[in-house]
KOLDO-54424 format. One line per 4 residues: their letters; for each residue z, y, x of C-alpha. Coordinates in Angstrom, 3 decimals. Example, Ala and Ser with C-alpha at 12.3 -4.5 7.8 and 13.67 -1.06 7.14 Angstrom:
as) 7.800,-4.500,12.300; 7.140,-1.060,13.670
end
This chain:
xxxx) 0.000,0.000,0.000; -0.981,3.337,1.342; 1.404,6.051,2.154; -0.484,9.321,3.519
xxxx) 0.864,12.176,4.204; -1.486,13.701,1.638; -0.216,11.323,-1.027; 2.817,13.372,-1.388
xxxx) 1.211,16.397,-3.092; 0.255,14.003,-5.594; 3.046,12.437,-6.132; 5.034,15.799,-6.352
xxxx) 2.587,16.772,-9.002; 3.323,13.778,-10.606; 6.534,13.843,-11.056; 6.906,17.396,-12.456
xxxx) 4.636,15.941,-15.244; 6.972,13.221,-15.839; 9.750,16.126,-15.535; 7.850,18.149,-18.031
xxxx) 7.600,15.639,-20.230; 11.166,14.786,-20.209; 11.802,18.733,-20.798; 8.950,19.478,-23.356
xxxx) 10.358,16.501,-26.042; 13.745,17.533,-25.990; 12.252,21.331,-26.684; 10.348,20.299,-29.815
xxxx) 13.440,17.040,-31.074; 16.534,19.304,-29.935; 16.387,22.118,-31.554; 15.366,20.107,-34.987
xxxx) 17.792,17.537,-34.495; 20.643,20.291,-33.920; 19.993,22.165,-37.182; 20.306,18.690,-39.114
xxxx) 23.058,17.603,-37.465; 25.020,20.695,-36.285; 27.658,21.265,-33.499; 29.655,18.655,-34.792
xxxx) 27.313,15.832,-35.239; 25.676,16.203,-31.999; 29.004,16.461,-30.250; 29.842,13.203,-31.901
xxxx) 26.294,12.154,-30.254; 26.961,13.525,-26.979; 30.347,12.154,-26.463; 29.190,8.433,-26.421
xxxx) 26.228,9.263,-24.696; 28.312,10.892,-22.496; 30.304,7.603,-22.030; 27.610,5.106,-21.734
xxxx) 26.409,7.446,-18.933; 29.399,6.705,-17.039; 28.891,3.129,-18.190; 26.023,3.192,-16.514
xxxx) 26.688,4.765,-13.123; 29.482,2.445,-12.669; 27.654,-0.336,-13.555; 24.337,0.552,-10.714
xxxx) 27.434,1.252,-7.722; 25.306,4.078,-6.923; 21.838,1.962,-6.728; 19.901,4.595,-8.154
xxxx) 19.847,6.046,-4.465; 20.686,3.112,-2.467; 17.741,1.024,-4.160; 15.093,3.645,-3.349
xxxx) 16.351,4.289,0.165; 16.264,0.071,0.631; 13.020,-0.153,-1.384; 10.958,2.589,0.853
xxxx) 12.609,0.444,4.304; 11.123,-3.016,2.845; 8.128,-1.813,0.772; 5.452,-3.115,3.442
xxxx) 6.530,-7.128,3.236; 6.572,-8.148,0.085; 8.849,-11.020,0.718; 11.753,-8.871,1.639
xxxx) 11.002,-5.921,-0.661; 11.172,-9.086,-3.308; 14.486,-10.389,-1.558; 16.293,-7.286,-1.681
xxxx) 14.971,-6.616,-5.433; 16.458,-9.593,-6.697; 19.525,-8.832,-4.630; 20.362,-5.614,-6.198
xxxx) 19.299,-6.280,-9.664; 21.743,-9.124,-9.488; 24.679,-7.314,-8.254; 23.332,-4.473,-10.881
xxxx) 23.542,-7.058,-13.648; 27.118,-8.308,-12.882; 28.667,-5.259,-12.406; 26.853,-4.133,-15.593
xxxx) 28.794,-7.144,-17.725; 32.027,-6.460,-16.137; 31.902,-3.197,-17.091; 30.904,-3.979,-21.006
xxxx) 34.158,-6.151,-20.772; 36.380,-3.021,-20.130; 34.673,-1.403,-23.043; 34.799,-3.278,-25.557
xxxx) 38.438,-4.533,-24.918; 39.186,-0.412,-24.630; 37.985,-0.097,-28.106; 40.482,-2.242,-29.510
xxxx) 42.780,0.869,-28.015; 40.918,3.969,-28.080; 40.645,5.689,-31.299; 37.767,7.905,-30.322
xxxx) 36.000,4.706,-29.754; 36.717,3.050,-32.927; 35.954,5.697,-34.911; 32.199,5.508,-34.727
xxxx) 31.878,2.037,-34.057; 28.102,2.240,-34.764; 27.769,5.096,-32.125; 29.530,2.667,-29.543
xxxx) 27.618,-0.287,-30.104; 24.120,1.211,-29.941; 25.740,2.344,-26.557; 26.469,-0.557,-25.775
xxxx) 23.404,-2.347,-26.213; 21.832,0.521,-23.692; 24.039,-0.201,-20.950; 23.579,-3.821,-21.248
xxxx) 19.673,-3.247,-20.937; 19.618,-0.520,-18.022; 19.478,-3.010,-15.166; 16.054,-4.168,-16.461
xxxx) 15.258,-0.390,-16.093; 14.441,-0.671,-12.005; 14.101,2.845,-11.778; 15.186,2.601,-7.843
xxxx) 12.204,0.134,-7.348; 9.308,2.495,-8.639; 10.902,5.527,-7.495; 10.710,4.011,-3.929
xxxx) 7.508,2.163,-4.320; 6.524,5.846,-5.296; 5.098,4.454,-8.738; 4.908,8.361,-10.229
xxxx) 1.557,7.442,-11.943; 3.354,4.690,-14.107; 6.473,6.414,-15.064; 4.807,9.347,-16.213
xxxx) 2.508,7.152,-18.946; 5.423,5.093,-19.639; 7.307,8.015,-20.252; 5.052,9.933,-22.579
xxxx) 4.149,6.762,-24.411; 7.795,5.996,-25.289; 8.638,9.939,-25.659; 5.460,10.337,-28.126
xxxx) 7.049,7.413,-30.462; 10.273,8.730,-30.364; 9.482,12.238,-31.187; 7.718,10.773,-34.463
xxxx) 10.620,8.689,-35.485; 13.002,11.534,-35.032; 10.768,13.728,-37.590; 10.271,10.725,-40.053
xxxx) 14.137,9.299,-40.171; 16.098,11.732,-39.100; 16.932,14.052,-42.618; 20.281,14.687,-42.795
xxxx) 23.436,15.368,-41.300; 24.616,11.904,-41.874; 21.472,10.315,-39.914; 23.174,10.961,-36.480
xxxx) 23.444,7.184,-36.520; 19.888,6.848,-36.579; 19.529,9.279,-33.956; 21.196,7.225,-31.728
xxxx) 19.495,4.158,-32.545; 16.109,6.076,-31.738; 17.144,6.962,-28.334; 18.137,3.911,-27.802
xxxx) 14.744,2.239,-28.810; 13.026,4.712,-26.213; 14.824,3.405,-23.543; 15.706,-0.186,-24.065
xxxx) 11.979,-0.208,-24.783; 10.978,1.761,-21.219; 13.423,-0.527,-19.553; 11.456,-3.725,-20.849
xxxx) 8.225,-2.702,-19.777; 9.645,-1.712,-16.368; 10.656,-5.289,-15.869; 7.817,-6.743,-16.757
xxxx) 5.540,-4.503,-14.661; 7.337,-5.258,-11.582; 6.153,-8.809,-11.207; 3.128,-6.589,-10.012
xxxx) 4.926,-5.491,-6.579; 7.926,-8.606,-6.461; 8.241,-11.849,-7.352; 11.335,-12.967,-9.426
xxxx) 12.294,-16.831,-8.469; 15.670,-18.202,-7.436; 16.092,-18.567,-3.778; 19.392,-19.434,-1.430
xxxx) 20.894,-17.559,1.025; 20.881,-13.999,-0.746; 22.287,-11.638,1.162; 24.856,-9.388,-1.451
xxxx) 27.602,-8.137,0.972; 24.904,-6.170,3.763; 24.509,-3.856,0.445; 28.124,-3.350,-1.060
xxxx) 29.130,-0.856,1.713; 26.798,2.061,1.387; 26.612,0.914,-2.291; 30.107,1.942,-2.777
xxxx) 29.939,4.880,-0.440; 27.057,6.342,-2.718; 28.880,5.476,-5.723; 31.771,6.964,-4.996
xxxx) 29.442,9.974,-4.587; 27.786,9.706,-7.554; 30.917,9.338,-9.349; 31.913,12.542,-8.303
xxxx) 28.740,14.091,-9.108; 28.996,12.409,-12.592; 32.312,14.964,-13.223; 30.339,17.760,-13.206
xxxx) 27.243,16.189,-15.813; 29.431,13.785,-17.921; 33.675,14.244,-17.848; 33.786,17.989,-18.850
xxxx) 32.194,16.039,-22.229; 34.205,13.968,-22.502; 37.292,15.854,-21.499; 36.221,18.623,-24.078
xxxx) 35.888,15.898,-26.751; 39.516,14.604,-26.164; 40.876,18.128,-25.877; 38.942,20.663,-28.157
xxxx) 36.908,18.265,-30.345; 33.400,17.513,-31.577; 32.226,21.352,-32.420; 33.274,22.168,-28.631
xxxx) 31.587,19.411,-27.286; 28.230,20.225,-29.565; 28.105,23.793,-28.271; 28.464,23.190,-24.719
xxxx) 25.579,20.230,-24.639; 23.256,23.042,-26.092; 24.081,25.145,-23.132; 24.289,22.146,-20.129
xxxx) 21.391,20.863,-22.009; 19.458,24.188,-21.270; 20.677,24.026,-17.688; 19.645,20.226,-17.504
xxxx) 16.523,20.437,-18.584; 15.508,23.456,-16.339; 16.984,21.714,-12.936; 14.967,18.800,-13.423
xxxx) 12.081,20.518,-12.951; 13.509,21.761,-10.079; 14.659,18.314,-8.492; 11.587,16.864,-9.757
xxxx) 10.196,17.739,-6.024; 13.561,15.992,-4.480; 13.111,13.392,-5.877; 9.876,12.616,-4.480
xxxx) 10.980,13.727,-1.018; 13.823,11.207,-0.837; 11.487,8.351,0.184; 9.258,9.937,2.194
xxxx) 11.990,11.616,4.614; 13.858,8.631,5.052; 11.024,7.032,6.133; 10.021,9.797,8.604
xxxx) 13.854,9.520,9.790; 13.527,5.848,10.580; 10.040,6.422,12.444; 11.555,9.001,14.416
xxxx) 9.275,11.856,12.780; 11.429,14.958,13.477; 8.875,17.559,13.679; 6.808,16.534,10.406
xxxx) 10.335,15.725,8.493; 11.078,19.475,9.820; 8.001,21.014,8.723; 8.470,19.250,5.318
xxxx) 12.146,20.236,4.515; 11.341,24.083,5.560; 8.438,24.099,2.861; 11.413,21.851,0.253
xxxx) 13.880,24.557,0.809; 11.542,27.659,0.097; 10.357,25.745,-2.912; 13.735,25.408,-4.323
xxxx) 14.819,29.191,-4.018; 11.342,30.917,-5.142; 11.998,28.477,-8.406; 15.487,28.553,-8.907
xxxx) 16.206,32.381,-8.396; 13.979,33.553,-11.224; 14.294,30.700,-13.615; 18.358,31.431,-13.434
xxxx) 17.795,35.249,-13.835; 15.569,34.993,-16.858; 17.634,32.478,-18.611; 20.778,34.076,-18.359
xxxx) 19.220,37.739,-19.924; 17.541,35.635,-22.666; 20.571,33.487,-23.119; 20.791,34.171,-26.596
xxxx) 17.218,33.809,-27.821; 17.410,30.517,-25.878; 20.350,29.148,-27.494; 18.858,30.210,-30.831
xxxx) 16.164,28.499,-30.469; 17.785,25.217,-29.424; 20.500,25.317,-31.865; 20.399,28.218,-33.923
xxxx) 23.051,30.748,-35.543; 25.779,27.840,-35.532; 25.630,27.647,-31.523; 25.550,31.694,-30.669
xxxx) 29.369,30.717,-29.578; 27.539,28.448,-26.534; 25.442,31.969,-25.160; 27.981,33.224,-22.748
xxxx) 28.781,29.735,-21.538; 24.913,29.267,-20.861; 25.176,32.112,-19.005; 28.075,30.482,-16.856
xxxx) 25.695,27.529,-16.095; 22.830,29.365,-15.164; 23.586,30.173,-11.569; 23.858,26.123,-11.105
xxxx) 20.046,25.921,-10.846; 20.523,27.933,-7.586; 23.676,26.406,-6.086; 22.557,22.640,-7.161
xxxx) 18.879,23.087,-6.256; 19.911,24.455,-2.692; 22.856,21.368,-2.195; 20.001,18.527,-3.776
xxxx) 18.125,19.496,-0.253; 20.965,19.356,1.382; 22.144,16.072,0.082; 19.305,14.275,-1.157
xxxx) 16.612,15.858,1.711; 19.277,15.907,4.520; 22.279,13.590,4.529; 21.230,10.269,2.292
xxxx) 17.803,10.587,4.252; 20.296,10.428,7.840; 22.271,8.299,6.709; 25.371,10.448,6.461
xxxx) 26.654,8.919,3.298; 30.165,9.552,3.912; 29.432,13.635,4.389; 28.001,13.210,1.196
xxxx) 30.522,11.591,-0.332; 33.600,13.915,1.372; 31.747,16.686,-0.510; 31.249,15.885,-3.645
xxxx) 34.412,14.223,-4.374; 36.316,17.242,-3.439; 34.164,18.819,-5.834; 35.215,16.454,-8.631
xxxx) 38.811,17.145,-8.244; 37.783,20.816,-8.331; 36.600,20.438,-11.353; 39.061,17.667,-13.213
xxxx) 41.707,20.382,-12.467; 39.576,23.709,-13.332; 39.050,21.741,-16.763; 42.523,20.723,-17.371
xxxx) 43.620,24.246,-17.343; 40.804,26.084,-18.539; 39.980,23.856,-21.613; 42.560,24.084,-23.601
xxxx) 42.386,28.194,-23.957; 38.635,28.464,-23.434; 37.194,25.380,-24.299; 33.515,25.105,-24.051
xxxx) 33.515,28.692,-22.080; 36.366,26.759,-19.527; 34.397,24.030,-19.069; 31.681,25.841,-17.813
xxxx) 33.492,28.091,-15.112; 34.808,24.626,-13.970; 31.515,23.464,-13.354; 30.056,26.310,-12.058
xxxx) 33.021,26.465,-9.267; 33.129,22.838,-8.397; 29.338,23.128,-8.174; 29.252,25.908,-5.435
xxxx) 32.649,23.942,-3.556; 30.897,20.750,-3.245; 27.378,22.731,-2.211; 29.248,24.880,0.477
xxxx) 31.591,21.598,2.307; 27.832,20.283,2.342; 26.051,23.026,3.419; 28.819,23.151,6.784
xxxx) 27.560,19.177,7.201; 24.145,20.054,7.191; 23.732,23.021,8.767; 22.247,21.962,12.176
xxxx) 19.590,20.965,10.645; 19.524,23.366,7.380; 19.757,26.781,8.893; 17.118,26.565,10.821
xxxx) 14.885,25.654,8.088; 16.118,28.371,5.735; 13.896,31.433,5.428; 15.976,34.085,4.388
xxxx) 13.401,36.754,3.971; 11.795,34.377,0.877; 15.484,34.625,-0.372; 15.868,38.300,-0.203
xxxx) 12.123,38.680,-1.720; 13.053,36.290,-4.866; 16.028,37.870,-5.616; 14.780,41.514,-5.510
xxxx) 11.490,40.943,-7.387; 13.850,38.418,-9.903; 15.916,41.513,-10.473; 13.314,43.658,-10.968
xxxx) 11.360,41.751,-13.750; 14.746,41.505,-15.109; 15.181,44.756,-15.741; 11.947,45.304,-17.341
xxxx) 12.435,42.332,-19.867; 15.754,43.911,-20.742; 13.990,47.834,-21.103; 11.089,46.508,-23.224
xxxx) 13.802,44.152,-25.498; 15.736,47.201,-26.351; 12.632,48.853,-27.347; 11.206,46.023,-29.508
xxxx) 12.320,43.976,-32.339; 11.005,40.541,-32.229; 12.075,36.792,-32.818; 13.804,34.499,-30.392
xxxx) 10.624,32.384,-30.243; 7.806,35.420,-29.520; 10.597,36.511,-27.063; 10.860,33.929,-25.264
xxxx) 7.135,33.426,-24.879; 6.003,37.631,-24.474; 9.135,38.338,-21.863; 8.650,35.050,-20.163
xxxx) 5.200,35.890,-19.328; 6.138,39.551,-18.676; 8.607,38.472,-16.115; 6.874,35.480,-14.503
xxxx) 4.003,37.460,-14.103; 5.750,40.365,-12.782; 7.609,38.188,-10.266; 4.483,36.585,-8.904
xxxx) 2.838,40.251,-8.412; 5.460,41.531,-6.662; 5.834,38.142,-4.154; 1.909,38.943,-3.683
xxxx) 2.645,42.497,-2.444; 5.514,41.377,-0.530; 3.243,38.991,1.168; 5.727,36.379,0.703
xxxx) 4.648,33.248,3.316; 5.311,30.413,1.187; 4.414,31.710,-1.974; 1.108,33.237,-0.418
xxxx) 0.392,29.723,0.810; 0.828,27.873,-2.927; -1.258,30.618,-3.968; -3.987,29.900,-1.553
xxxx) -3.880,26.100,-2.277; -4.083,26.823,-6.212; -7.624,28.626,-5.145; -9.131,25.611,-3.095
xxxx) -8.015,23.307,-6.203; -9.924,25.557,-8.645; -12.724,25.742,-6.357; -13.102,22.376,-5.712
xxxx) -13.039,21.827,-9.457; -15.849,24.263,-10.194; -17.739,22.747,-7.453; -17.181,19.240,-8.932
xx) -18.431,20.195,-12.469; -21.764,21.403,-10.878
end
């Protein structure tokens, strides 16, 4: 199988369509499925999803890195990629069942549980299918051009089930079960696909224990990570309730959704600089994580400016008048895309890549208890708004202890004149979205679009004039694809 240099362009591409697609369905089903249900049925929703996330993190012992890092090492035999497929899928799958156990004995004493036991058990049912997902495996095969049709083909049906089933506020059951279907069904066809790159057949002499080590090390990372994305939920939902919980997934959901376009690039990089840090490649893995880094802050700077001055036409949009109470915590979230872009290259593009697990791990977990106790106390009196400032500070602690980790090799690959250039022109176009909404009257939707062009467009003119090297260069490479294209069609 071919991996050029080139190739990664592609795959980059690709992914940010699979990102988009992942954003542009939740766009059209959210904001429906939020008026139906409301703040409380949703946070009902989002609690146990919220829970079988965790489910599920505990159960992969931090594979979903571990098994694309081990994937990209063995991806040219196919008798040892197929080995150390089988090996983690088994250790996957017996984690996974352990982990069930717990849960379903729990709900025999956990009242939140038992309260919706239709809600648990769809959960259920999608952590017991998520090790037939193999996610790791095409993500370090580099198999963008499959999940992205897999993805829209099982986003497409879902989107038409929500519209046909889901009617009224008592349908969040059927919710549930939808989402569900999209991924059990996604996870299904991922298994069976991968008897295209590994063979499945019971051998002796796996090897399980060469794996637990940086398994665990990664988990424990991603378990911190998981605090900030999944326990301020939960937390809220044994604290504050379901309407708390309902308006602060319309505002992470809004700062979700924009950082995956974001990481969309990461995640492509992840295999392709730990291979260039096994073959030794400094200067090209150099070269590549200077461009990465200048990516992530001429993206991230704007998109978190915009979003936090049209907060409130964003959360009407997504939830409408019952969730204007979730606008100043969006606003809270918004500087994440910044602070978690930036520490994604430093993690995921510097440290994993290395090796350096345990840096990785030091930082985030410190993190996490940054943010268990900013919750504890700031949930009870603030609630949503509490859980927000927790994030946002355990975010920027966990990005700065990594940053000091990194920083031989992330300094010098920083260019802080694009920084300084996408900050001022971001604050500029700000504050000509902000004159020309005080002088117009419009709805949240023609907002949105007319000072999202306004601003985007406005921020790319004033990069141009700046001369701004990186952004110059993407703009010369968009010319040679359209050129190329014209040629093509005569």
């Amino acid at each position: 199988m071919e991996y050029s240099a080139k190739s990664i362009k592609k795959n980059a591409i690709l992914n940010v369509i699979y990102t988009i697609t992942n954003m542009v369905f939740p766009l059209i089903t959210y904001p429906y499925v939020n008026r139906i249900l409301f703040a409380t049925g949703m946070g009902k929703v989002s609690f146990f999803t919220s829970v079988s996330n965790y489910a599920v993190m505990i159960g992969s012992l931090g594979l979903g890195t571990y098994g694309i890092r081990a994937v990209a090492k063995e991806r040219d035999d196919e008798n040892r990629l197929s080995r150390a497929t089988a090996e983690l899928l088994i250790i996957n799958t017996v984690v996974t069942a352990a982990v069930i156990v717990v849960l379903l004995v729990s709900a025999l004493f956990v009242d939140k549980f038992a309260s919706e036991p239709i809600l648990f058990f769809i959960n259920i049912l999608i952590i017991a299918a998520t090790p037939l997902g193999l996610n790791w495996l095409y993500s370090g095969l580099e198999q963008y051009a499959y999940i992205t049709k897999r993805t829209i083909i099982f986003k497409t049906i879902s989107l038409g089930m929500v519209l046909i089933f889901v009617r009224t506020i008592d349908d969040y059951p059927i919710y549930t079960a939808i989402t569900a279907f999209s991924s059990i069904g996604a996870y299904i066809c991922n298994l069976l696909y991968s008897r295209k790159f590994v063979r499945f057949k019971l051998v002796k002499g796996l090897e399980y224990r060469k794996h637990l080590k940086p398994m665990l090390l990664l988990f424990a990372s991603i378990l911190a990570v998981s605090v900030y994305t999944n326990l301020d939920t939960i937390m809220l939902g044994f604290i504050n309730g379901d309407r708390e919980v309902g308006l602060y997934s319309v505002a992470s959901k809004s700062k979700w959704l924009l950082l995956s376009a974001v990481n969309a690039v990461s995640a492509v990089l992840l295999p392709r600089l730990s291979n260039y840090i096994s073959n030794n490649n400094i200067k090209v893995y150099n070269k590549t994580l200077k461009k990465s880094v200048s990516f992530v802050f001429l993206v991230t700077i704007p998109i978190s400016v915009y979003f936090i001055a049209e907060a409130f036409d964003t959360v009407n949009i997504l939830g409408g008048s019952d969730y204007h109470d979730a606008i100043l915590c969006m606003q809270i979230l918004m500087p994440i895309l910044i602070i978690s872009g930036f520490s994604n290259v430093t993690g995921n593009q510097v440290l994993i890549p290395q090796g350096r697990d345990s840096q990785f791990m030091r930082a985030v977990m410190i993190g996490a208890i940054v943010d268990v106790i900013l919750n504890a106390a700031l949930m009870p009196s603030l609630g949503c708004t509490g859980a927000a400032i927790a994030t946002l500070v355990a975010e920027l602690t966990q990005m700065s202890i990594q940053m000091h980790f990194a920083k031989d090799d992330i300094i010098m690959n920083i260019q802080f004149s694009t920084v300084i250039k996408a900050f001022l022109a971001s604050v500029i176009s700000c504050v000509v979205i902000v004159i020309i909404r005080r002088l117009i009257t419009i709805n949240s939707v023609a907002s949105i679009m007319f000072t999202g062009i306004i601003f985007f467009c406005l921020y790319g003119v004033i990069l141009l004039i700046a001369k701004e090297d990186y952004f110059m260069e993407m703009v010369e490479l968009a010319k040679k694809i359209l050129k190329q294209e014209k040629n093509n069609r005569f």
